[in-house]
C-alpha positions as CSV (number, residue, x, y, z in Angstrom):
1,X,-48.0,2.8,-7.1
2,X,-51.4,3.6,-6.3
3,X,-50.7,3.1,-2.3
4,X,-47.8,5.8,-2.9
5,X,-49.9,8.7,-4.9
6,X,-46.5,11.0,-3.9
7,X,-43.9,9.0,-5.4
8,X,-42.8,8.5,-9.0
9,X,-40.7,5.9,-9.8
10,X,-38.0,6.5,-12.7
11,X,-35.7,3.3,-14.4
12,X,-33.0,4.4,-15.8
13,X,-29.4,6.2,-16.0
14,X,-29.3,9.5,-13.9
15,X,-27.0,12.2,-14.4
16,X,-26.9,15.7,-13.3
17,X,-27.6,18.5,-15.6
18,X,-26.8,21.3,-12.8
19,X,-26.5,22.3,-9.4
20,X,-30.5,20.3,-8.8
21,X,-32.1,19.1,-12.2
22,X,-31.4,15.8,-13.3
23,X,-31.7,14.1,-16.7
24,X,-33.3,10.2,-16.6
25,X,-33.9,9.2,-20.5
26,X,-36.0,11.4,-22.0
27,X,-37.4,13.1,-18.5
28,X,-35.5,16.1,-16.7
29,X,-36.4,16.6,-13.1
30,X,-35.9,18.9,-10.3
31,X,-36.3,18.5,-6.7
32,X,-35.7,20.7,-3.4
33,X,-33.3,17.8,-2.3
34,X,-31.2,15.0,-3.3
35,X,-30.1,12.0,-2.0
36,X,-27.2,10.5,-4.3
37,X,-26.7,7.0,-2.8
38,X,-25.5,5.2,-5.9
39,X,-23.4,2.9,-3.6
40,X,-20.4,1.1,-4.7
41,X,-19.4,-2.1,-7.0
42,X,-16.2,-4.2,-6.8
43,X,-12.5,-2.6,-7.1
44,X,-9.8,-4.5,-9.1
45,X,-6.1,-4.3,-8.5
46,X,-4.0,-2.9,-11.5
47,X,-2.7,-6.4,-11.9
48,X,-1.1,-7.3,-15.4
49,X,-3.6,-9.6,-17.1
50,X,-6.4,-9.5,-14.4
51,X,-8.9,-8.1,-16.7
52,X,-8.1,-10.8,-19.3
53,X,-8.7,-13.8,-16.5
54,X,-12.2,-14.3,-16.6
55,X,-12.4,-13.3,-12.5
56,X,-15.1,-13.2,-10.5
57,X,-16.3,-10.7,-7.5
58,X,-19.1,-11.0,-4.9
59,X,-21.9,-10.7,-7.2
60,X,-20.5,-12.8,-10.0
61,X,-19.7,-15.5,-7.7
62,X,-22.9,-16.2,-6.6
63,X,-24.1,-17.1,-10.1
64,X,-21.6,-19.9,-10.4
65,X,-23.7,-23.2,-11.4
66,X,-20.2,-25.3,-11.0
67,X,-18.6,-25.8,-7.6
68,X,-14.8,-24.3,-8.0
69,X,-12.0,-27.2,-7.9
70,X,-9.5,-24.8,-6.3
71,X,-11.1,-20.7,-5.7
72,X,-8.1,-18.4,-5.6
73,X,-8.9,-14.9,-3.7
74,X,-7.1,-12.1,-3.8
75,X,-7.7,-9.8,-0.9
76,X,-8.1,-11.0,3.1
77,X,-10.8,-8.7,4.1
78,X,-13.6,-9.3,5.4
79,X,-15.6,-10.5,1.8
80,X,-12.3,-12.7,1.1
81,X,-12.5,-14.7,4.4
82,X,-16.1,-14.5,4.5
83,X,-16.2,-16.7,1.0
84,X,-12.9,-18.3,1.3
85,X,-14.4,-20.6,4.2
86,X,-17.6,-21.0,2.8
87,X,-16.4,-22.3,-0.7
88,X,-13.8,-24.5,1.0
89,X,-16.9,-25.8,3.2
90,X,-18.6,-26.7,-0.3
91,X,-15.4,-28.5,-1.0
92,X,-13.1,-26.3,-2.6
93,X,-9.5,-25.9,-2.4
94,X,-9.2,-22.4,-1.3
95,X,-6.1,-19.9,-1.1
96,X,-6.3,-16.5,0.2
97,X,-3.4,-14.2,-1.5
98,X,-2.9,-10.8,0.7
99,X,-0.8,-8.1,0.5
100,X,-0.1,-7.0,4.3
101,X,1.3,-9.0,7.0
102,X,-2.4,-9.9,8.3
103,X,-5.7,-10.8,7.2
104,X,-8.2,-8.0,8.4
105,X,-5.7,-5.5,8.7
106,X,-7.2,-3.1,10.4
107,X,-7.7,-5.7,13.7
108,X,-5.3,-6.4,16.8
109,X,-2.5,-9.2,15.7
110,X,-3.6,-11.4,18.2
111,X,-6.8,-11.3,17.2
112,X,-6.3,-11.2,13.6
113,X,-3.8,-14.8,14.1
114,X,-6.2,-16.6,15.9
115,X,-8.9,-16.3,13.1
116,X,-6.4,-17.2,10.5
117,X,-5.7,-20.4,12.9
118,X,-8.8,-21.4,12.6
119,X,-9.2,-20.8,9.2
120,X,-6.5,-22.8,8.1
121,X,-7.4,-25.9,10.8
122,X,-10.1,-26.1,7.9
123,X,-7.6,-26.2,4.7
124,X,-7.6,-22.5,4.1
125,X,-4.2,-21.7,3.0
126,X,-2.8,-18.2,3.2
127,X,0.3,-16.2,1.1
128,X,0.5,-13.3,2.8
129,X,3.0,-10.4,2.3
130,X,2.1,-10.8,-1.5
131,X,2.0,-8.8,-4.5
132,X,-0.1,-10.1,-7.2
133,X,2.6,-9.0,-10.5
134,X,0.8,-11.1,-13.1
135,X,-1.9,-13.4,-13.6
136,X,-2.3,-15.7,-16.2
137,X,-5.0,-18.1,-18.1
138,X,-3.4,-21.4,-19.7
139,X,-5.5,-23.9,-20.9
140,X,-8.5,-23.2,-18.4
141,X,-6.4,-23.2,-15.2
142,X,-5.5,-19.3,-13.9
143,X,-2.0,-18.8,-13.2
144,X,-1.3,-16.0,-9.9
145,X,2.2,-15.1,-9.5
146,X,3.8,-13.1,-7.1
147,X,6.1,-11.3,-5.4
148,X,6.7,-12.7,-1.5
149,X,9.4,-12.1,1.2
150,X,11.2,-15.3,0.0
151,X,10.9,-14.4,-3.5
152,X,8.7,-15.5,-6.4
153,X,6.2,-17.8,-6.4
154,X,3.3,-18.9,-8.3
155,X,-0.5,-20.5,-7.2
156,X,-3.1,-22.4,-10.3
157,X,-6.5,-22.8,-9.9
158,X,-9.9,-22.9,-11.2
159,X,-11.3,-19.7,-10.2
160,X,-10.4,-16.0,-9.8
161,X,-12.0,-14.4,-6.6
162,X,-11.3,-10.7,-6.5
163,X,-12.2,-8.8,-3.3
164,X,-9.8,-6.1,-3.1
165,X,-11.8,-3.0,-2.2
166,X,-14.9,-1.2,-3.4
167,X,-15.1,1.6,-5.9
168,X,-18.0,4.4,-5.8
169,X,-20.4,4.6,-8.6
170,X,-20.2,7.9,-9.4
171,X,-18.1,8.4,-12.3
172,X,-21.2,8.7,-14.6
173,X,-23.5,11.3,-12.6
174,X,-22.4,14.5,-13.9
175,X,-21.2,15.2,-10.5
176,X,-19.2,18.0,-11.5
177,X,-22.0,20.0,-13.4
178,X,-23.5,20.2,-9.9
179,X,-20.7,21.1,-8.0
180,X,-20.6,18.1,-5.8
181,X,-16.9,17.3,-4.8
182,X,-15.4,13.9,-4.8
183,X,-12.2,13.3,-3.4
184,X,-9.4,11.0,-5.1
185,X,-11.0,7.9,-5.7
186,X,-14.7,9.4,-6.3
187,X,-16.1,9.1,-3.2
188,X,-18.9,12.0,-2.4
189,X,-17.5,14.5,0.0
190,X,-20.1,15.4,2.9
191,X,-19.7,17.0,6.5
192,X,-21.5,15.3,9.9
193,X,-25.0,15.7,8.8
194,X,-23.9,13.8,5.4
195,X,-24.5,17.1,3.5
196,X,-22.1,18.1,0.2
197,X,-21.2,21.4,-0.5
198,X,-24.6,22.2,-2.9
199,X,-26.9,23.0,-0.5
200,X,-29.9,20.5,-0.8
201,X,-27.6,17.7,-1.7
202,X,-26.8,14.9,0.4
203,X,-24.2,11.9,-0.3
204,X,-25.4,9.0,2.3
205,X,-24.9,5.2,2.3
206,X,-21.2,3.1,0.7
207,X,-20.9,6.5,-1.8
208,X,-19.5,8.7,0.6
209,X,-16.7,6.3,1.9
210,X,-16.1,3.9,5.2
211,X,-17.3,2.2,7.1
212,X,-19.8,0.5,4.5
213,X,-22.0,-1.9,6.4
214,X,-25.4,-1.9,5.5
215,X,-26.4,-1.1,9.3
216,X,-23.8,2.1,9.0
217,X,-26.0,3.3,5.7
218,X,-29.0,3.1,7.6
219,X,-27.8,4.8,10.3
220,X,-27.4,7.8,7.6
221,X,-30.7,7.5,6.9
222,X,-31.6,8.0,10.7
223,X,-29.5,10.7,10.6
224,X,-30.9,12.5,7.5
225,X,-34.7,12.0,8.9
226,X,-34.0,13.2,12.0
227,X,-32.4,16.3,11.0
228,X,-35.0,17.1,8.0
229,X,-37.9,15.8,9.6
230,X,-37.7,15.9,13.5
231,X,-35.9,19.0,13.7
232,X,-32.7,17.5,15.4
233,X,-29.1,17.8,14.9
234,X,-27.3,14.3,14.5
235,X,-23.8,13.8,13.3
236,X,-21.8,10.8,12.0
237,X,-18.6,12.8,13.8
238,X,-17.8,10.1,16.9
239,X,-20.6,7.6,15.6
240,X,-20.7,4.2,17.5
241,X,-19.9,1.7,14.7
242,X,-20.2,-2.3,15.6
243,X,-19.6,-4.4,13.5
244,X,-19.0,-8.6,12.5
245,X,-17.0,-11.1,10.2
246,X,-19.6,-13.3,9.2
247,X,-16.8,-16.2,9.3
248,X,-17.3,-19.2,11.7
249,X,-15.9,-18.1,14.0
250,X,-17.7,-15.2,13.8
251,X,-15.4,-11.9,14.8
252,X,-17.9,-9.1,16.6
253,X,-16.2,-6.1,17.3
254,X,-16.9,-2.2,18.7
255,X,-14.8,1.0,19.1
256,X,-11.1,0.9,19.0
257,X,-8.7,-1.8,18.4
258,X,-5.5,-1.8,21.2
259,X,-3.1,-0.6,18.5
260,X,-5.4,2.5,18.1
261,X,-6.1,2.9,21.5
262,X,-2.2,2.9,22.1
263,X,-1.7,5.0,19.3
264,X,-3.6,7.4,21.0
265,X,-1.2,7.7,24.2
266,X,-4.1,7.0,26.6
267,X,-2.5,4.8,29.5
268,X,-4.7,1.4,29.0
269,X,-6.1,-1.8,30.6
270,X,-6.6,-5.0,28.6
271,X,-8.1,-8.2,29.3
272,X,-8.3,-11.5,27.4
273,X,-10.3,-15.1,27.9
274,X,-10.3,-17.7,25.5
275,X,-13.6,-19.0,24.2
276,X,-11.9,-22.5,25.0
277,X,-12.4,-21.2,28.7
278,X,-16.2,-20.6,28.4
279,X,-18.7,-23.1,28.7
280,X,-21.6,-23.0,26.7
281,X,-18.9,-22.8,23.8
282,X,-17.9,-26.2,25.2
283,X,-21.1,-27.7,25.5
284,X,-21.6,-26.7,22.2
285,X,-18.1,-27.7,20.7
286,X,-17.2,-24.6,19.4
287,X,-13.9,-23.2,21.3
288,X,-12.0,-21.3,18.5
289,X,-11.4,-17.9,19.5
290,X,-11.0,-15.4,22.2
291,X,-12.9,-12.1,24.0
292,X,-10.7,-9.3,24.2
293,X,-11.5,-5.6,26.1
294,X,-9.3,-2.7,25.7
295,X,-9.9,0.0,28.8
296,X,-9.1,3.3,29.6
297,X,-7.4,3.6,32.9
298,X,-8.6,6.7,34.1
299,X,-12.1,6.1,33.5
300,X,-12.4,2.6,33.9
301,X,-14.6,2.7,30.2
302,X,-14.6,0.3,27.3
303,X,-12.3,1.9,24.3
304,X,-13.5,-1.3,22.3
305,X,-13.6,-4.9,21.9
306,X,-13.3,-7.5,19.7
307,X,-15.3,-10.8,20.6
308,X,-13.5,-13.9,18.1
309,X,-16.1,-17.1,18.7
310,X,-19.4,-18.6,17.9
311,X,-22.3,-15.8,18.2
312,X,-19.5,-12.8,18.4
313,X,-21.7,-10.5,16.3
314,X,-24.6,-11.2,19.3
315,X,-22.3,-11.3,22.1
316,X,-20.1,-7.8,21.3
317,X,-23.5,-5.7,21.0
318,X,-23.9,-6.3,25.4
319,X,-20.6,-4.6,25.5
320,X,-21.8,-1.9,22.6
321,X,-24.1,-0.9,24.8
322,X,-22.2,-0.3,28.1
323,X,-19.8,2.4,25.6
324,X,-22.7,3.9,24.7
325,X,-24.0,4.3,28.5
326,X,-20.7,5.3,29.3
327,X,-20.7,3.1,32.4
328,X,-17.6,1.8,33.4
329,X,-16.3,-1.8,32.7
330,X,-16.4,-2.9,36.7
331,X,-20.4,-3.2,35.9
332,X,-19.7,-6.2,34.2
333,X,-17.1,-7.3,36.1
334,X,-19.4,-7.7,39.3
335,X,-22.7,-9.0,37.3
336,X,-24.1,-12.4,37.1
337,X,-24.6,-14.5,34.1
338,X,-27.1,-17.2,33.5
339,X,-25.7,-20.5,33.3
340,X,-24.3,-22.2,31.3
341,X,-24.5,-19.4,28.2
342,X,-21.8,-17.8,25.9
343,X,-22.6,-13.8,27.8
344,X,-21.2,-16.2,30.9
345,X,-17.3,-15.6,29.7
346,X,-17.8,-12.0,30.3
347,X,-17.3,-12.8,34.2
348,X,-13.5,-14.4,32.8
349,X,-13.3,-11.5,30.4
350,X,-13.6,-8.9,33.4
351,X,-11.5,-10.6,35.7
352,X,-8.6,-10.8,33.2
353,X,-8.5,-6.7,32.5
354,X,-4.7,-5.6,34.1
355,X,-2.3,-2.3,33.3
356,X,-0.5,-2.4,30.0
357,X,2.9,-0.5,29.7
């Protein structure tokens, strides 16, 4: 600590004994401002017998020393897929139990279908449009049943993987003694600038809500430092957000999904290209997947794009930055591409953006 002669490091349980002290073991300490960014841990489903199953989450799941015959997970998110192909790479039976029509809900359908093709040309299997009523332990196997459009059914396996949402940790802070508001399920209010209601209090990172990507909390903190320290005035109102699936193929994506960009009643132009189309992904045998571009007519500007295929999380950043310079979609259209690379289906991927009704 001698490096840092300004900063005192405290272990233990905070909590709030008013508007600014704070109580950590024995110590009580004040400061001018506060950062709460307790993050979040894993949500569980209020699932008859869940808590009773022995089931695993991220962290947990990681300290397994056994390879799971068959991994259950509960939840098609982005952490469900994520580990559902990784453990069925190690060799697992894996089955992915969801309760909406499509994995990664909040993504186009046709994008959404072509990552669970490729997931199950692996052995993924998928129950979707189920409800997890009950879950079971008999003699070491877990027992899922649930309820599905054609009725009842029931999965066994080894392993319990739950990854059904996050929860914020801040039910043990004394948040109320301070009069920092949470809303329903405890996340810390804040406004643009990430500030609470209590004046010298801010809520940045996972606690404060979506989107929680570690780049997104970090953003916060550029926000935070630039309007403390550099005098500026940065908001998360409008905030550019990419982000990626870490699944193979990996799914990059930026701004607004079709079905919110119709939503929104702007007239629109989409384009998509297979990844089966572009030629590095040939070369390098790895076709699953598609680019996809949603435009806005009368501008001729990228809404947001979704880039399913091998380096999507690299590849979706180039089109990041043309909404962020506000230029208009036509710049790619008439650009040239080094040959033969994976930025080279752009030039399909341009050509292929028509009207929509």
């Amino acid at each position: 600590m001698d490096s840092r002669p300004n900063l005192t490091l405290y272990r233990g349980h905070a909590q709030f004994l008013g508007s600014h002290p704070w109580q950590v073991g024995d110590d009580v300490i004040e400061g001018e401002r506060i950062f709460v960014n307790t993050g979040t841990r894993a949500d569980s489903p209020a699932v008859p017998g869940l808590e009773q199953s022995g089931y695993l989450t991220n962290p947990t799941l990681m300290e397994l020393r056994e390879l799971p015959e068959h991994l259950i997970v509960l939840g098609g998110g982005y952490i469900g897929l994520e580990f559902g192909q990784m453990f069925e790479r190690f060799g697992s039976r894996v089955i992915v139990i969801h309760r909406g029509p499509l994995i990664l809900s909040r993504e186009d359908e046709d994008v959404a279908k072509e990552l669970q093709n490729a997931l199950e040309g692996e052995g993924v299997q998928f129950e979707l449009n189920a409800n997890p009523v009950q879950i079971v332990r008999r003699n070491g196997t877990l027992a899922v049943a649930f309820d599905a459009p054609g009725g009842g059914k029931e999965v066994t396996g080894s392993h319990l993987l739950v990854t059904t949402g996050r929860t914020p940790n801040t039910d043990d802070l004394g948040l109320g003694k301070a009069g920092v508001e949470t809303d329903e399920r405890g996340f810390i209010k804040v406004n643009g600038k990430l500030e609470t209601r209590v004046p010298g209090v801010w809520g940045p990172g996972d606690v404060k809500g979506g989107p929680m990507f570690t780049h997104i909390s970090y953003n916060d903190y550029q926000i935070v430092f630039a309007n403390l320290i550099e005098g500026r005035n940065l908001t998360t109102e409008n905030r550019y957000v990419p982000y990626s699936v870490f699944t193979d193929p990996q799914l990059g994506r930026v701004g607004m999904t079709e079905k919110k960009a119709r939503a929104s009643g702007r007239k629109l132009k989409i384009g998509t290209y297979p990844m089966a189309y572009v030629a590095r992904a040939i070369e390098r045998d790895e076709t699953a997947g598609m680019m996809k571009v949603v435009v806005e007519t009368e501008t001729d500007r990228i809404l947001g794009a979704g880039i399913l295929g091998t380096e999507g999380g690299e590849l979706i950043q180039i089109l990041g930055a043309l909404i962020l310079a506000g230029a208009p979609y036509t710049v790619l259209k008439g650009a040239v591409y080094i040959h033969p690379t994976l930025a080279e289906g752009f030039f399909g991927l341009m050509e292929s953006v028509q009207p929509v009704e």
